[in-house]
C-alpha positions in Angstrom: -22.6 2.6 -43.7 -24.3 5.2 -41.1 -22.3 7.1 -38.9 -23.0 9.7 -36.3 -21.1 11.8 -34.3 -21.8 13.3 -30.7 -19.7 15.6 -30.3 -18.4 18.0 -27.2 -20.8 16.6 -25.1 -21.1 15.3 -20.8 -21.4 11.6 -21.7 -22.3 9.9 -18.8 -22.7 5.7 -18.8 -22.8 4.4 -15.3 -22.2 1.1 -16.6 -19.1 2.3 -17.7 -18.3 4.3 -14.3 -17.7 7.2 -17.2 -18.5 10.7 -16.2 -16.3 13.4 -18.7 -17.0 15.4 -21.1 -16.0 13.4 -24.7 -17.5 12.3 -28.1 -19.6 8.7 -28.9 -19.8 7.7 -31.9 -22.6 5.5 -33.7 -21.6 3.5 -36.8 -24.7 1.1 -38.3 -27.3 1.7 -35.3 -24.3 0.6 -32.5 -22.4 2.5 -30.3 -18.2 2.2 -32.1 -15.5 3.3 -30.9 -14.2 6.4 -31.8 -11.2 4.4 -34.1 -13.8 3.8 -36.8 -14.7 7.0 -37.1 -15.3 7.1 -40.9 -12.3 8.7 -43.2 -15.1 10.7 -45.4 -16.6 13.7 -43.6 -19.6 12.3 -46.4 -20.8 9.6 -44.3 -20.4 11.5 -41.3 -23.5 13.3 -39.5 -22.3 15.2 -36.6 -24.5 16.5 -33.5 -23.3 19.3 -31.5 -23.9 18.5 -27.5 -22.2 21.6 -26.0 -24.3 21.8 -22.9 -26.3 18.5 -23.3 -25.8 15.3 -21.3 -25.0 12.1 -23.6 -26.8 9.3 -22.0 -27.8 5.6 -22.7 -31.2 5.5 -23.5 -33.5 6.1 -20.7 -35.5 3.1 -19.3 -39.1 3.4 -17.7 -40.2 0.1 -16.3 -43.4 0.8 -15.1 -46.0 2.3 -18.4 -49.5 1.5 -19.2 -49.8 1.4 -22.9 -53.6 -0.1 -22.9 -53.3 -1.9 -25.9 -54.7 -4.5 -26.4 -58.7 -3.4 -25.8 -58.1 -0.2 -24.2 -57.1 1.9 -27.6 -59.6 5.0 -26.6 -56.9 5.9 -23.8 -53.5 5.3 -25.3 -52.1 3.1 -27.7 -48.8 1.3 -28.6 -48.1 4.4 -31.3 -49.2 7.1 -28.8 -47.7 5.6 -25.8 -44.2 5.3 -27.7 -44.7 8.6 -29.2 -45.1 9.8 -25.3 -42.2 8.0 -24.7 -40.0 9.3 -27.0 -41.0 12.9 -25.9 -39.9 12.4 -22.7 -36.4 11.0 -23.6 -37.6 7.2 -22.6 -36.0 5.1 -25.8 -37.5 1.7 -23.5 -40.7 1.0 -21.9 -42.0 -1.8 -20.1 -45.4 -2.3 -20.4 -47.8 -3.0 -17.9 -50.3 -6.4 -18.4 -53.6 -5.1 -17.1 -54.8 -4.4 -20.3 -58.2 -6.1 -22.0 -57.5 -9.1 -22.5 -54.9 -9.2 -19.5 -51.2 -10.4 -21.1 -51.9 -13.9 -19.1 -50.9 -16.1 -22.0 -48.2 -16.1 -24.6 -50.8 -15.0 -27.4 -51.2 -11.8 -26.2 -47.3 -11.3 -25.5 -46.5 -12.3 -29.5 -49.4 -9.7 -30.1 -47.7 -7.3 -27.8 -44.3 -7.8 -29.4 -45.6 -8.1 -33.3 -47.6 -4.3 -32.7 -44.4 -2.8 -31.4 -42.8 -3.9 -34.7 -45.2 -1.9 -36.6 -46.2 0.9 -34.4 -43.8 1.6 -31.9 -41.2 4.5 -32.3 -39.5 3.0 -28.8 -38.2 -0.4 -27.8 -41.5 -1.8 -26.1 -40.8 -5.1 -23.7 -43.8 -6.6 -22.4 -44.6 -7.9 -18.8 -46.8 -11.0 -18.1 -49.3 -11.6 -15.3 -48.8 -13.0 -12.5 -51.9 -15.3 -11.9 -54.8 -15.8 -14.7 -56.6 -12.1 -15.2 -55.0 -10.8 -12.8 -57.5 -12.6 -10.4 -54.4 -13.6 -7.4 -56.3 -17.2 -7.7 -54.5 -19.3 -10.4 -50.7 -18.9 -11.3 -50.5 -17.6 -14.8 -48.6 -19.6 -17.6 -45.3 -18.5 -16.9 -43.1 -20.8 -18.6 -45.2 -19.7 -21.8 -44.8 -16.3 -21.4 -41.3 -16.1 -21.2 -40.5 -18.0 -24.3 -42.5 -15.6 -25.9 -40.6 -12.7 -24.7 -41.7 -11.3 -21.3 -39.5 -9.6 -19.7 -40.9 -9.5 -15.8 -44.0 -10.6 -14.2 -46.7 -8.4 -12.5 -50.7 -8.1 -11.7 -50.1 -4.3 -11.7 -52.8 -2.6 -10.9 -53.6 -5.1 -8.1 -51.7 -7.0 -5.8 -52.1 -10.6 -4.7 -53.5 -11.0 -1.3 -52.9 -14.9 -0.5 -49.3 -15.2 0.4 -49.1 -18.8 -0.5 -50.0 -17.9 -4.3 -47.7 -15.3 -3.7 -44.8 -17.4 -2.1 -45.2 -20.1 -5.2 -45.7 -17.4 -8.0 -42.1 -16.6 -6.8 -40.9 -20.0 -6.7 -41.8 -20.5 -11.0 -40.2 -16.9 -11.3 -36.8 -17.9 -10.0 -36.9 -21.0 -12.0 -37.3 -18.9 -14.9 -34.9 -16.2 -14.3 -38.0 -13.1 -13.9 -38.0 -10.8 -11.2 -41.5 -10.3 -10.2 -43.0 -6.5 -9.7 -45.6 -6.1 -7.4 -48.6 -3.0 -7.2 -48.5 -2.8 -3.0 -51.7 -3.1 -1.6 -53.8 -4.7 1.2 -57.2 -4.7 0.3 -58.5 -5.5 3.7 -56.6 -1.9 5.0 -57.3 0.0 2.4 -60.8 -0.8 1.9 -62.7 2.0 -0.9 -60.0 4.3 0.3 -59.7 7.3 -2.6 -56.7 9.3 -0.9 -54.1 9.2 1.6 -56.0 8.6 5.3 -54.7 12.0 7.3 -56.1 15.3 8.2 -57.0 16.3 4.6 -59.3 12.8 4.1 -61.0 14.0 7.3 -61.8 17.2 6.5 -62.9 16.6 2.5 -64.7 13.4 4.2 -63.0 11.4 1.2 -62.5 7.9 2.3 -58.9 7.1 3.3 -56.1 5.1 1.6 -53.8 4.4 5.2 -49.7 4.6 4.6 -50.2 0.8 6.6 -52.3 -0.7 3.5 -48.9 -0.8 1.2 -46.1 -1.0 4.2 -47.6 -4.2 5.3 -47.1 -5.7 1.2 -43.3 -4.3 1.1 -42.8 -6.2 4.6 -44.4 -9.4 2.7 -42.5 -8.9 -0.2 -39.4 -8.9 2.1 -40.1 -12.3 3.8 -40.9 -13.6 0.7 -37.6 -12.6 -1.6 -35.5 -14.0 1.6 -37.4 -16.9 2.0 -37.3 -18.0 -2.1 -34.5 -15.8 -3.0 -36.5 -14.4 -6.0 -35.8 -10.7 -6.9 -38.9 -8.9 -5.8 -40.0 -5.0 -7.5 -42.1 -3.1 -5.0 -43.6 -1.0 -7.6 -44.5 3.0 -7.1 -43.8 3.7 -3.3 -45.8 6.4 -1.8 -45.4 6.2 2.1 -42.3 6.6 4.7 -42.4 3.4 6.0 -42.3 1.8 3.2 -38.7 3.0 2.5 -37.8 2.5 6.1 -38.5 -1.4 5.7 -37.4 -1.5 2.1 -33.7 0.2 3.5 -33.7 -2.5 6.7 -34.2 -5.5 4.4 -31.7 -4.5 1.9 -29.1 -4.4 4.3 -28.9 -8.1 4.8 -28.7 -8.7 1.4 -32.3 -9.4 0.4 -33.2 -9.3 -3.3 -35.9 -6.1 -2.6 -36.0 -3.5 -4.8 -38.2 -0.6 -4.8 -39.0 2.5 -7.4 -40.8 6.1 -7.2 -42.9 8.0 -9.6 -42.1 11.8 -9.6 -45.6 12.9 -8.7 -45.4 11.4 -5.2 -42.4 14.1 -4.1 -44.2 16.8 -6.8 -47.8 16.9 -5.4 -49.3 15.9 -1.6 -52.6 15.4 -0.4 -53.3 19.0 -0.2 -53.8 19.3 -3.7 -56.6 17.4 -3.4 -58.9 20.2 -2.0 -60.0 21.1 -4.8 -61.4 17.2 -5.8 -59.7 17.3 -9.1 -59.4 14.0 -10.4 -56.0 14.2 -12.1 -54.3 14.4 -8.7 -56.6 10.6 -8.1 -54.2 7.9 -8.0 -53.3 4.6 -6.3 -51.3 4.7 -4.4 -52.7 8.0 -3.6 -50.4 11.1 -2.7 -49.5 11.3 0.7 -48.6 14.3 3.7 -44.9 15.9 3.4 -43.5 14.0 5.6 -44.0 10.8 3.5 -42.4 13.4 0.4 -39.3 13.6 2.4 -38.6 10.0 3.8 -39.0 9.3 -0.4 -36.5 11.9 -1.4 -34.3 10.9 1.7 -34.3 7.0 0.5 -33.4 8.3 -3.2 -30.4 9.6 -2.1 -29.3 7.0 0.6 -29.6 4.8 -2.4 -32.6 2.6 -1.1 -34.6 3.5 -4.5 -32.7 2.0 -6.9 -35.3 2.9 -10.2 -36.9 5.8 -10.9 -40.1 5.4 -13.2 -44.0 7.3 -14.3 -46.4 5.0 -14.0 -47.7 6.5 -17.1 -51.7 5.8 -16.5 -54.2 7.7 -19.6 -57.5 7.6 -19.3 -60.2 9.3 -21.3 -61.6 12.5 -20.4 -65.2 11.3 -19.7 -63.6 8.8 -16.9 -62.1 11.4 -15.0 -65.0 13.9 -15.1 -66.8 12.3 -12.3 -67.3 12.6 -8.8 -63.6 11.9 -7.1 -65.1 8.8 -5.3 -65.9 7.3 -8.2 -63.0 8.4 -10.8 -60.1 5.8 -12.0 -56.8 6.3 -10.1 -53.9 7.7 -12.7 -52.2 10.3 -14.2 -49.6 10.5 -17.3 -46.3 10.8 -16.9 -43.8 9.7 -19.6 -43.4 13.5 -20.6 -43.1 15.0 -17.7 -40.8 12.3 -15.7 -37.3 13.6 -16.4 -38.4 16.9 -16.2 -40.1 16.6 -12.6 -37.3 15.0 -11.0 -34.2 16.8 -12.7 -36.2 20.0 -11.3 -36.7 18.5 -7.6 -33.9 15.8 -6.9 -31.6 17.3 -8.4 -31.8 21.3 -9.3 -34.0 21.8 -5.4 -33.4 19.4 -3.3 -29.6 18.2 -4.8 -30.8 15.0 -3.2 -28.8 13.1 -6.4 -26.1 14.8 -8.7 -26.9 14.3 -12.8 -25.3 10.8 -12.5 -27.4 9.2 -10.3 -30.0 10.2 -12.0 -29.1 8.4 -15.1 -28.1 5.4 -13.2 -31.7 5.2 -11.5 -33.4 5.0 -15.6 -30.6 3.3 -17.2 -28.1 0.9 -15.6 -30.7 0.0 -12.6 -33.4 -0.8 -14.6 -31.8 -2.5 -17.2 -29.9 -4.8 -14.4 -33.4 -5.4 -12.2 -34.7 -7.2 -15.6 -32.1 -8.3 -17.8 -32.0 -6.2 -20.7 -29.6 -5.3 -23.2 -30.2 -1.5 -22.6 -29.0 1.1 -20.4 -25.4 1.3 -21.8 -22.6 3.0 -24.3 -20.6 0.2 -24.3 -18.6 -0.5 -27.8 -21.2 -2.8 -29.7 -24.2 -2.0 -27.8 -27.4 -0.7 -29.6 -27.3 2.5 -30.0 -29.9 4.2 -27.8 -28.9 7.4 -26.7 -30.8 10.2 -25.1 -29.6 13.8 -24.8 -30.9 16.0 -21.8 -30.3 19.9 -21.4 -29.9 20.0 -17.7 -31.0 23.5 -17.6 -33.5 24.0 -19.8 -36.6 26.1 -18.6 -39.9 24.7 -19.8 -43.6 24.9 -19.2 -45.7 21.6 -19.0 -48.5 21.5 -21.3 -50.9 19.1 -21.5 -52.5 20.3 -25.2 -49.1 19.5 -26.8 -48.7 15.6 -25.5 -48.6 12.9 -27.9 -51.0 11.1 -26.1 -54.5 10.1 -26.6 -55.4 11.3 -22.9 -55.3 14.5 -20.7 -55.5 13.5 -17.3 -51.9 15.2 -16.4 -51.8 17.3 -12.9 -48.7 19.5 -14.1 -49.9 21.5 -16.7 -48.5 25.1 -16.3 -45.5 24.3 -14.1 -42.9 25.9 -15.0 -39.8 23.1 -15.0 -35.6 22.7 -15.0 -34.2 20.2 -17.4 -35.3 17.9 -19.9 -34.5 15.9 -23.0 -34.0 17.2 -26.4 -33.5 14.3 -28.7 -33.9 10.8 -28.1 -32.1 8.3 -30.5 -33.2 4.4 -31.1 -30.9 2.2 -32.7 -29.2 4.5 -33.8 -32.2 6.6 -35.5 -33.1 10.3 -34.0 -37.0 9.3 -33.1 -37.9 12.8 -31.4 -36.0 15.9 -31.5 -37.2 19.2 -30.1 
């Protein structure tokens, strides 16, 4: 028998409604309670968390590992490694990899590399329609018995609402909530950043607030209409949480998320046309910023997530018309938004915050994560509320270097995650 001890610190499991400072005890890579506490100090390994916030394992439901076919940015062992860095002891990987995960082979490929590679609990997402095309519904059924957890063409976003309406229909019937990358293609256009003042004046081609509201107002009709839980994925404009808080008051099954660099960074920082502030949807003025922080803490974003996009150097050092969209993230997440929702803006208090990466996530999909509960896998991650840091980009365990934040100067982050019961990163 294994036993751990964490001891003295602020546990806090919103599945639980438990907010106190207390001990939790892991026995065999599950959460026990304290009663088995093992008689010989031996078999006893005890972690001091004076200071530290005992959390279930943080969730991010929205991380582009690349693998399979895109191993030159990231890969399942880097991306976990990321992961694990940044407190996250779950991921849910994206499907717009090369081949796309449109079929159950590629999900068992998915699942059987994780077992080998992965450091943190990797649960896979299937397409929605055959390569991500929009045109042919994807093998759902298939998928699912081979262990997706949630369907999405992330990365782009069906435009035919009928595919979209009956894509939804073969979700329910499967029990998947369906995440959706919000974009109209027709409104957007070859847009590269937000459409404003600053497009205008760096005569960038715009990306207009409209070309995403108009998808979450879709998405709306559609989860009333089929009943289907609906993810808008990585919300970037104001009136996107404006429709998002309007449906959810009658009880629609819409759910929305944010990515910290979208309340970090606005379209000013793209005067100086570096690419690692590129990314769709793009950042937008401040007034979008505070509509997203204000639907954070009205409690019309329920998740809280990175988008973690690598890419190699050589992609990103191109003109900014003609570079990918994306930046990392797993590493800097926690640390972004403990810094601005809660230390600057005390838009959320500590608790929210692990509700919005543990028991929202894990509810929106269906997994056995996100709790302390007695008998529960033991994922745990400790965060020092307070602890100064400065980003830097040389030090990540990824395979890429397209991160915007390097140099800030940040409040609050993890300092050892725990999977199953195993310490996989400790700092």
């Amino acid at each position: 028998m294994s036993a751990i001890l964490l001891k003295n610190g602020r546990v806090i499991d919103p599945a639980n409604k438990r907010d106190a400072l207390g001990d939790v005890l892991i026995v065999d890579g599950k959460i026990a309670p304290l009663s088995e506490l093992p008689a010989s100090a031996a078999k006893l390994e005890t972690i001091d968390c004076t200071g530290l916030v005992v959390a279930p394992g943080l969730i991010d439901l929205h991380v582009h590992l690349r693998e399979p076919g895109q191993s030159a940015k990231e890969t399942i062992a880097t991306g976990t490694a990321c992961a694990a860095a940044g407190g996250f002891t779950s991921v849910v990987c994206m499907p717009n990899t090369s081949p796309s995960v449109d079929n159950a082979s590629v999900v068992t490929w998915i699942l059987e590399k994780a077992k080998t590679d992965a450091v943190v609990n990797v649960f896979p997402t299937g397409a929605l329609t055959k390569g991500i095309a929009g045109e042919e519904l994807a093998p759902i059924g298939a998928m699912k018995k081979a262990g997706i957890v949630a369907l999405t063409d992330d990365g782009h976003c069906i435009q035919n609402h009928e595919i979209m309406r009956r894509v939804c229909e073969y979700a329910r019937m499967f029990d998947l909530t369906v995440m959706d990358h919000c974009q109209d293609y027709n409104l957007v256009g070859k847009g590269v950043m937000n459409e404003g003042r600053v497009s205008a004046e760096l005569g960038l081609p715009g990306w207009p607030a409209i070309g995403e509201e108009i998808i979450v107002a879709r998405n709306g009709l559609i989860a009333e209409l089929t009943g289907t839980p609906i993810h808008c994925q990585h919300l970037s404009a104001a009136g996107s949480v404006r429709i998002l808080r309007e449906v959810r008051r009658r009880g629609v099954p819409l759910s929305g998320e944010i990515c910290p660099h979208h309340i970090a960074l606005t379209d000013e920082s793209i005067r100086g046309f570096d690419t690692n502030f590129k990314m769709n949807p793009p950042l937008r003025s401040q007034e979008h910023v505070e509509a997203l922080i204000e639907g954070v803490a009205d409690g019309t974003i329920t998740v809280l997530a990175s988008d973690h996009a690598p890419h190699c150097g050589f992609e990103k050092e191109v003109e900014f018309d003609f570079a990918p969209f994306g930046i990392l993230g797993l590493e800097t997440e926690l640390g972004l938004f403990l810094d601005i929702l809660v230390h600057k803006k005390k838009a959320i208090d500590l608790a929210r915050l692990v509700e919005l990466y543990t028991l929202n996530p894990a509810r929106l999909l269906g997994l056995d994560r996100g709790t302390l509960s007695d008998g529960a896998v033991a994922d745990v991650t400790l965060i020092n509320p307070g602890l100064e840091w400065t980003v830097d980009k040389e030090a990540s365990a990824s395979k890429s270097r397209n991160n915007p934040f390097h140099g800030w100067e940040l409040k609050g982050r993890a300092v050892r995650t725990i999977v199953a019961g195993r310490t996989v990163w400790s700092n």
